[in-house]
Structure formats: structure tokens, C-alpha cells
PASEBA-1860 file (N, C-alpha, C; in nm, 3 decimals):
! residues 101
1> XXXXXXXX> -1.045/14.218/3.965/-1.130/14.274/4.067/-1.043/14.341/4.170 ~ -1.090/14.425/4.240/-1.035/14.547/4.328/-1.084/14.461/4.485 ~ -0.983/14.466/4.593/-1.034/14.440/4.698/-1.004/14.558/4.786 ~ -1.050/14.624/4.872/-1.047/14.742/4.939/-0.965/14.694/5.090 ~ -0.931/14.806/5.136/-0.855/14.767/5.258/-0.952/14.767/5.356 ~ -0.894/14.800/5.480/-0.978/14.783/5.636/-1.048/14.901/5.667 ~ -1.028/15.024/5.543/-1.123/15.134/5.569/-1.217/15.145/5.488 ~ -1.238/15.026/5.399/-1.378/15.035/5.313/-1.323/15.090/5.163
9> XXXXXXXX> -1.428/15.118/5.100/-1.437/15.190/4.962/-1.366/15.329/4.996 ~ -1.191/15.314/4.943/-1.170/15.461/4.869/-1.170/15.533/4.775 ~ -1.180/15.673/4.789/-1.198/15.716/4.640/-1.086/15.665/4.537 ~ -0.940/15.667/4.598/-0.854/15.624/4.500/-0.858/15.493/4.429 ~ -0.895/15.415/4.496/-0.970/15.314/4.450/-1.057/15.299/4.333 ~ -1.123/15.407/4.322/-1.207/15.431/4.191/-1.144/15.501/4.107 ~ -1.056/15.541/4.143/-0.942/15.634/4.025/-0.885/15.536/3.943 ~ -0.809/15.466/4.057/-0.738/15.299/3.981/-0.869/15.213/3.872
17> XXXXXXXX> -0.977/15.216/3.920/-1.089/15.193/3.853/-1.101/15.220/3.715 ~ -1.099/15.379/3.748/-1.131/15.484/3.612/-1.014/15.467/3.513 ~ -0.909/15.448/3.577/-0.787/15.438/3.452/-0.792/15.312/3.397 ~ -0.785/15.237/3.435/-0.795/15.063/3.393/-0.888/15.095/3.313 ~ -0.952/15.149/3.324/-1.140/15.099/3.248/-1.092/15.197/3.124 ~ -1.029/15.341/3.111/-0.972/15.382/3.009/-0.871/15.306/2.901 ~ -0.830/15.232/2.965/-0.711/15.125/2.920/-0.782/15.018/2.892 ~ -0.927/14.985/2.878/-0.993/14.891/2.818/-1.006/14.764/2.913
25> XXXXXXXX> -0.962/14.784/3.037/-0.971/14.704/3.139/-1.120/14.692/3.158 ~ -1.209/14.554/3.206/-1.332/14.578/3.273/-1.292/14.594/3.456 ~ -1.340/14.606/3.522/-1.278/14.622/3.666/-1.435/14.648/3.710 ~ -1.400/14.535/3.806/-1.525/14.528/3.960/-1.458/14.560/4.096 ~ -1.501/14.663/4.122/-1.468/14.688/4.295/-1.579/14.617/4.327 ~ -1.469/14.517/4.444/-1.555/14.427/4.505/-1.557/14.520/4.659 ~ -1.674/14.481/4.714/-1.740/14.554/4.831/-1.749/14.456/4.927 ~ -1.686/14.418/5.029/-1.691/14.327/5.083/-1.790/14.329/5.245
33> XXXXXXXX> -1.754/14.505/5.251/-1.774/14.536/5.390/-1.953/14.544/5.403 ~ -1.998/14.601/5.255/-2.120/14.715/5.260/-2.242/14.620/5.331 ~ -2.247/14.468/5.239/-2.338/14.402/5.268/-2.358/14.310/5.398 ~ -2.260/14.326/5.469/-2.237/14.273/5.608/-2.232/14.424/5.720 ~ -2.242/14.507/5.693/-2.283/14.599/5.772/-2.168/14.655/5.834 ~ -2.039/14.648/5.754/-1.946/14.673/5.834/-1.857/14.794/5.754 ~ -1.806/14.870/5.830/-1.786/15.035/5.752/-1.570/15.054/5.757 ~ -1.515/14.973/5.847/-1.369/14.939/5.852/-1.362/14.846/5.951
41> XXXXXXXX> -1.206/14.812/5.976/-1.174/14.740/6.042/-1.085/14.783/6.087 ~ -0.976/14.879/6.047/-0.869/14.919/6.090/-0.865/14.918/6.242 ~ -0.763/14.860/6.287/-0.758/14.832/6.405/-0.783/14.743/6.505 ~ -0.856/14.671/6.425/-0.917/14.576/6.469/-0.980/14.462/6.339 ~ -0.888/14.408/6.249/-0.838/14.292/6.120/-0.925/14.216/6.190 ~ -0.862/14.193/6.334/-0.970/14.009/6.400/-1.099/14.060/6.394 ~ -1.181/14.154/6.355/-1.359/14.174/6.341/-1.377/14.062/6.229 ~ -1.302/14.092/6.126/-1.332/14.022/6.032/-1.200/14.010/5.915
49> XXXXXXXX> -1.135/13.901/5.949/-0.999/13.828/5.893/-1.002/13.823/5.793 ~ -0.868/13.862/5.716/-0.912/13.805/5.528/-0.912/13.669/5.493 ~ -0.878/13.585/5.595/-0.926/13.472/5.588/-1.082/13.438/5.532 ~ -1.141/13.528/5.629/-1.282/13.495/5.682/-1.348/13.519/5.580 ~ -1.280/13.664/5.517/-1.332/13.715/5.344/-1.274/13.697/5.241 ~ -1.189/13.522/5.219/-1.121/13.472/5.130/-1.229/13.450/5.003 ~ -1.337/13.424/5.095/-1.476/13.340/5.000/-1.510/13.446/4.820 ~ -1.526/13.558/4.903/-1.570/13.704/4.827/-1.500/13.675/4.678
57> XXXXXXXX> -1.389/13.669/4.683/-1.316/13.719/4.534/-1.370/13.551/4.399 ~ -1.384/13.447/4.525/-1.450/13.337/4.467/-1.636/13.325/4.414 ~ -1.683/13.398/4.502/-1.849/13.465/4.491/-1.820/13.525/4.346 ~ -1.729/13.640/4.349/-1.720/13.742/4.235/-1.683/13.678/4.158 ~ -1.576/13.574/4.114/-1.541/13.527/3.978/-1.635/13.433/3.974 ~ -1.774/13.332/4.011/-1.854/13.295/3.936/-1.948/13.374/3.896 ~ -2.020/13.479/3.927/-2.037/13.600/3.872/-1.983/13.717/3.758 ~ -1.879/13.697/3.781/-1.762/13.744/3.674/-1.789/13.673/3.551
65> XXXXXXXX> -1.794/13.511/3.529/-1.747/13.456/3.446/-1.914/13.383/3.376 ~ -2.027/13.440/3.402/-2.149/13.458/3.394/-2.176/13.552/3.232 ~ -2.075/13.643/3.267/-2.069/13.766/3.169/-2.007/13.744/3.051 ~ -2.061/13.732/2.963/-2.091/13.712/2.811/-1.944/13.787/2.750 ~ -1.897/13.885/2.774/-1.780/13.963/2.732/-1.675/13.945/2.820 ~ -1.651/13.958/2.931/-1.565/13.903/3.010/-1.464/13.776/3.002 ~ -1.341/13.774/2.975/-1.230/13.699/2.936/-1.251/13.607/3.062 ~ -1.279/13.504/3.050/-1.242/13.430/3.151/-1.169/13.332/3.232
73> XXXXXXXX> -0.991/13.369/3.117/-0.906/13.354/3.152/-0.775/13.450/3.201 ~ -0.868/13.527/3.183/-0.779/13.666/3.282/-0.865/13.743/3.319 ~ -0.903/13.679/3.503/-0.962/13.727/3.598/-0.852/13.722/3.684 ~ -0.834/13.903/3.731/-0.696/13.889/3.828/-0.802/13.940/3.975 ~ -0.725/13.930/4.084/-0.780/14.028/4.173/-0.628/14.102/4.218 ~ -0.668/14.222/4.257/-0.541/14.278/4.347/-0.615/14.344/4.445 ~ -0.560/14.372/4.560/-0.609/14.414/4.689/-0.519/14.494/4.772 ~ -0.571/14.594/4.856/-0.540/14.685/4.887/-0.546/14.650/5.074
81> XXXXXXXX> -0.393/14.668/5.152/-0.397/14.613/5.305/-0.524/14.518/5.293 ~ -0.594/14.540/5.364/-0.674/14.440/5.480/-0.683/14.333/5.327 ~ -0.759/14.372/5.216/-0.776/14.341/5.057/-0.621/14.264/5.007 ~ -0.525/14.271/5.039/-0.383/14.210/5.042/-0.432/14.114/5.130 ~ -0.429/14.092/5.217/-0.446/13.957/5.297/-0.547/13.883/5.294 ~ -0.645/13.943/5.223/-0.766/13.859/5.133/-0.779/13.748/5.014 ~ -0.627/13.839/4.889/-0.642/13.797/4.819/-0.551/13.687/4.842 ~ -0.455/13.707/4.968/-0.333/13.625/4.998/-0.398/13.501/5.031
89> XXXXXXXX> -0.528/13.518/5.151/-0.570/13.398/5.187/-0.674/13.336/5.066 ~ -0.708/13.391/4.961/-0.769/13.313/4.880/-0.682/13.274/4.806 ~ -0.570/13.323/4.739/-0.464/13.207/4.698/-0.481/13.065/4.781 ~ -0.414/13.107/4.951/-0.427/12.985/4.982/-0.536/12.860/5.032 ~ -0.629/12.915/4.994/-0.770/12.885/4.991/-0.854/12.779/4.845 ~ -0.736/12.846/4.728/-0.763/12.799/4.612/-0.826/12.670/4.641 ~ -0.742/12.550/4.661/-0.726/12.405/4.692/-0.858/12.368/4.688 ~ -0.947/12.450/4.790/-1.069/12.446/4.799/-1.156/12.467/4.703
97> XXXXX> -1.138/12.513/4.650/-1.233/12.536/4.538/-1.156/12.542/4.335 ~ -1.175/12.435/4.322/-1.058/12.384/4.225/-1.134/12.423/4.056 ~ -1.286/12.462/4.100/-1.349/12.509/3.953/-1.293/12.663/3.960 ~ -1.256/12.727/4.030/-1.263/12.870/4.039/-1.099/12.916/3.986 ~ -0.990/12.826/3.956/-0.903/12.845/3.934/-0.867/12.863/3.789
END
């Protein structure tokens, strides 16, 4: 899964998308901002901490792993700035949630 930085959904983002998915990759851009009403952060991370959106990549892999074709031992996420310190704090977040690992 794709985590986006502090400016939301970029297009390059969907490029990285489009090639993976050529390469037989499945790939979910996860959207973290859209459904909370929020359009970036840049500049302001403390609106909403990747702490705060550690939960998200854990939401998405029981969802993920729902899906009938989907390997569900290689679910990666990688993330992009604000999406880097997301996936950083859900590493350290794991502990918490010990089915999702």
C-alpha cells in the first residue's frame, strides 16, 4: 500500500501505482486525508501526526487481506514524507495490534 505525504494524493504517486501494477504488483493508494476532510498538512504535520494516522495502514491490511487473490503474506506499505512517518509510527505501533503483523 502507498501512503501519500502532507500534500495529499500525487499524481506521481499513481505513476508508481501504474508501474507496479504493470509488474503484476496489486497496489492500494491509501487516502488518508480525503475522508477526514483534510486536503495537506505541509506545514503544519501537528494538524494531524503520523502517529495519529498510524491506525490507517492497519484499517487497510484487514481489508486487504479480505481479498480472495491478495497474498497475504506480502502486504508491504511504503510512504511518502508525512506517509514515511506514518508507516514509521505504525511499525512502532505494531505491538498493538499483534493480528495485523
Amino acid at each position: 500500500m502507498f501512503l501519500h505525504g502532507c500534500a495529499g494524493l500525487p499524481r506521481r504517486q499513481q505513476a508508481w501505482a501504474d508501474e507496479l501494477s504493470r509488474e503484476g504488483y496489486a497496489v492500494l493508494v491509501l487516502d488518508s486525508f480525503g475522508a477526514r476532510g483534510i486536503t495537506r498538512v505541509c506545514g503544519d504535520g501537528g494538524a494531524f501526526p503520523g502517529a495519529a494516522r498510524a491506525l490507517d495502514p492497519f484499517a487497510a491490511v484487514r481489508g486487504l487481506r479480505e481479498v480472495a487473490w491478495v497474498d497475504r503474506s506480502r502486504i508491504a506499505a511504503v510512504g511518502w514524507s508525512h506517509g514515511g512517518w506514518t508507516t514509521h509510527w505504525a511499525l512502532v505501533r505494531q505491538g498493538e495490534h499483534p493480528a495485523e503483523r
